[in-house]
C-alpha positions in Angstrom: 0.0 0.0 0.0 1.2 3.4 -1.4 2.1 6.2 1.3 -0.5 8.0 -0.8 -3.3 6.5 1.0 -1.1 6.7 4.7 -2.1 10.9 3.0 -5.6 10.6 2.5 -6.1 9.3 6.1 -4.5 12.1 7.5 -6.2 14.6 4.9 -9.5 12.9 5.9 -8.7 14.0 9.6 -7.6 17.5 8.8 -10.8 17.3 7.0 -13.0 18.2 10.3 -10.7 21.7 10.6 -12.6 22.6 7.7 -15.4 21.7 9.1 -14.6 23.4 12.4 -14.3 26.2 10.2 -17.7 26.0 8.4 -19.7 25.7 12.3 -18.0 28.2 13.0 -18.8 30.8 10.8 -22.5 29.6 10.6 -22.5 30.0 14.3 -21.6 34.0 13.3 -25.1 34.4 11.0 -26.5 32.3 13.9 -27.1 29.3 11.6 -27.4 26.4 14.0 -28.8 24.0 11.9 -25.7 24.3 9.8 -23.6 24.3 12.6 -24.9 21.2 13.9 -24.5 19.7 10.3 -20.8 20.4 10.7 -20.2 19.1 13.8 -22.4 15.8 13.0 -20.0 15.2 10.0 -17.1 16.1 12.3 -18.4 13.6 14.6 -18.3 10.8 11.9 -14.9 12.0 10.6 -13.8 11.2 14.1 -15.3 8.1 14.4 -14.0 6.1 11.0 -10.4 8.1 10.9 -8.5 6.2 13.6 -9.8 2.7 12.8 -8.8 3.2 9.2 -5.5 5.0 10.1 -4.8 1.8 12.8 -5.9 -0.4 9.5 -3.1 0.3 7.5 -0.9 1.1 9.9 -0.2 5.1 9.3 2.4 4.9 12.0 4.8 2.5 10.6 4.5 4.1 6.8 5.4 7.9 7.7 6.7 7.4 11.4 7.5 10.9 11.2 4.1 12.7 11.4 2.3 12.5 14.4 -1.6 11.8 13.2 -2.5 11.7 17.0 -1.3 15.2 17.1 -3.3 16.0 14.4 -6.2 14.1 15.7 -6.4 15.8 19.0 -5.8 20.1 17.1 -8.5 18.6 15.1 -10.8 17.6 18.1 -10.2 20.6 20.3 -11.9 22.8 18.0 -14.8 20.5 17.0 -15.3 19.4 20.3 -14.6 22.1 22.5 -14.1 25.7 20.4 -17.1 25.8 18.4 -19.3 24.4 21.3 -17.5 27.2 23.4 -18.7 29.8 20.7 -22.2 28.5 20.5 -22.9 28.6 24.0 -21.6 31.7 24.4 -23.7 33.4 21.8 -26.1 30.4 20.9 -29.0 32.4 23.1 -28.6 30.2 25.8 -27.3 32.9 28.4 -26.6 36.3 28.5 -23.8 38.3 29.0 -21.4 38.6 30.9 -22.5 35.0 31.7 -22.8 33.7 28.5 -19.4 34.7 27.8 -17.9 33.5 30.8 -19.4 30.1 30.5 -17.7 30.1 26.8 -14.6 30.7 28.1 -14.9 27.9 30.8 -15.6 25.8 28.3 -12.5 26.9 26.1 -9.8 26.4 29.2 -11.2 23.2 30.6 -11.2 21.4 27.2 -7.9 22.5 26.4 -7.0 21.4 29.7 -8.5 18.1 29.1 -6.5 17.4 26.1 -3.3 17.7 28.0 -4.3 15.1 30.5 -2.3 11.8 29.8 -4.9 10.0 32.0 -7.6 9.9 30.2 -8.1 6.9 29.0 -9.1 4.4 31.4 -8.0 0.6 31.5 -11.0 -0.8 29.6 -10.4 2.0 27.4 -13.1 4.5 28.1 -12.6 8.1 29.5 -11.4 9.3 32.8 -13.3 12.6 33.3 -16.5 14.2 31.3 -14.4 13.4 27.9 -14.7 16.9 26.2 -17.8 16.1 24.5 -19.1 19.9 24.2 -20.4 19.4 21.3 -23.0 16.9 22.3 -23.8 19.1 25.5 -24.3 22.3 23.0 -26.4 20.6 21.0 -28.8 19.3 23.7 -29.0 22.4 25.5 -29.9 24.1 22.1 -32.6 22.1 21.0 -34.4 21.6 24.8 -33.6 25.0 25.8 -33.7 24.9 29.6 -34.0 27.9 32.2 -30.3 30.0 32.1 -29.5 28.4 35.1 -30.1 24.8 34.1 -27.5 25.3 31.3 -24.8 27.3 33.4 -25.1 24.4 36.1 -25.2 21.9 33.5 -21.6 23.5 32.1 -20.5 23.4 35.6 -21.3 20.1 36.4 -18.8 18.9 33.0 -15.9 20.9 34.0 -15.9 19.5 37.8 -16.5 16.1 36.1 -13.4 16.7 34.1 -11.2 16.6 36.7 -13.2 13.7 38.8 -12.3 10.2 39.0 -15.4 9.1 37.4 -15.9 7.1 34.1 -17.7 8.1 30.6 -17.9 4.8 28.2 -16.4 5.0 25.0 -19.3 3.6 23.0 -17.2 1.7 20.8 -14.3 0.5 22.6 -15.4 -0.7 25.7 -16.2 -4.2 25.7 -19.0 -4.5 28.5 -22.3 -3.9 27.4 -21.1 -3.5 24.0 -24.1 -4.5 22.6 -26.7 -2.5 24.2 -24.4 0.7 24.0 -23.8 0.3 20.3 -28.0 0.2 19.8 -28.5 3.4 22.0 -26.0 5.3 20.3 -26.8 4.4 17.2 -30.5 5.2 18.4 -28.6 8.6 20.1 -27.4 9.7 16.0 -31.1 8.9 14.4 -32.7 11.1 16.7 -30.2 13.6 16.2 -29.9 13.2 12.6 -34.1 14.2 12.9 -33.4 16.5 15.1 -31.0 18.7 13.3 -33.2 17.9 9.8 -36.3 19.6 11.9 -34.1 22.8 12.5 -33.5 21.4 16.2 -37.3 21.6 16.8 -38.0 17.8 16.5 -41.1 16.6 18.3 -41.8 15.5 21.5 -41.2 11.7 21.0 -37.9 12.5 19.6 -37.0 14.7 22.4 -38.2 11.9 24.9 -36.2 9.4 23.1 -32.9 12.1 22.8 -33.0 12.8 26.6 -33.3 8.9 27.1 -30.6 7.9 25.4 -28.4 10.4 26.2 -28.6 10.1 29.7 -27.7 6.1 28.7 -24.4 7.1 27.0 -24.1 9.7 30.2 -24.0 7.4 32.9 -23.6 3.9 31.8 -19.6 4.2 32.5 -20.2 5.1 36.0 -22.4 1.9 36.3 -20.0 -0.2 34.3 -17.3 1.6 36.9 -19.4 0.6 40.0 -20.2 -2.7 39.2 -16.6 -3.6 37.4 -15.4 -7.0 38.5 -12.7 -7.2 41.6 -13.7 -3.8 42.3 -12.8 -2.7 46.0 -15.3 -2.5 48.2 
């Protein structure tokens, strides 16, 4: 296999700068729909890249550039920035507290991505994993009360730093199965939701919140109830 495909992995990853770019500036005219669209395909970017990369073994073909690097510039902004930007203008809150709780957002991801600890030994996350984007996105489509979304915000960047466990809803073996069907359950409804302008209806919103707060808190179960755990 040609180094030209080793290329088009790591192209594919840089891919979701341009998209960064894209939410971004939709999130200026206030587009959030679009924004949304961009971080979705970010999302799936994310997802397929690594596997791929690990599948013909990027690593070993040009040792010399770091695609894990790459992966995590790449992640910071569609992950945290742009979820930063939209909650700070995103109608959510307002000012000076809207921008405050942007620029919470901003440091503790960054901070995040720094933190060699992560990853846990079942290979899940150590810490709220940086998912902004997914918190953004639900408190933009249910809209809760200001302080709802500033305590929600301030509940993830405590969690950050916490000893507490967030599955990785592909790598982590237990409950594979059932994780798997509620994610892929999670992206339908959001797929709808984002195609209805993020106005969906209220069985999607019942089934959003449900499976969300699956993916939420099924690696603190898993963590409780983990085999030759101390008691």
């Amino acid at each position: 296999m040609s180094t030209l495909s080793v290329w088009a992995v790591h192209l594919l990853t840089a891919s979701g700068a341009a998209l960064a770019l894209g939410a971004a500036l939709a999130a200026a005219h206030a587009n959030w729909q679009l924004v949304f669209l961009c971080l979705g395909i970010a999302l799936i970017v994310d997802g397929v890249d690594g596997t791929i990369a690990r599948r013909i073994n990027v690593k070993e073909r040009v040792p010399w550039f770091d695609g894990a690097a790459l992966d995590f510039v790449v992640d910071y902004a569609t992950y945290v920035f742009v979820p930063a930007i939209v909650i700070a203008d995103g109608g959510l809150l307002r000012d000076p507290v809207a921008t405050i709780t942007g620029i919470v957002v901003a440091v503790v991801g960054a901070l995040y991505f720094a933190d060699t600890r992560m990853k846990t030994a079942d290979k899940g996350f150590r810490g709220f994993p940086a998912i902004w984007n997914t918190l953004a996105f639900l408190l933009m489509v249910y809209r809760p009360p200001e302080f709802v979304s500033v305590l929600a915000v301030a509940i993830c960047a405590i969690l950050t730093f916490a000893p507490i466990e967030f599955v990785h809803p592909v790598r982590v073996v237990r409950l594979r199965p059932l994780t798997w069907v509620m994610t892929g359950l999670w992206a339908v409804l959001a797929i709808v939701t984002v195609a209805d302008d993020l106005m969906p209806g209220t069985a999607v919103l019942i089934g959003l919140g449900i499976t969300s707060l699956y993916i939420g808190l099924i690696g603190i179960v898993l963590q409780l109830t983990r085999p030759g755990r101390s008691r």
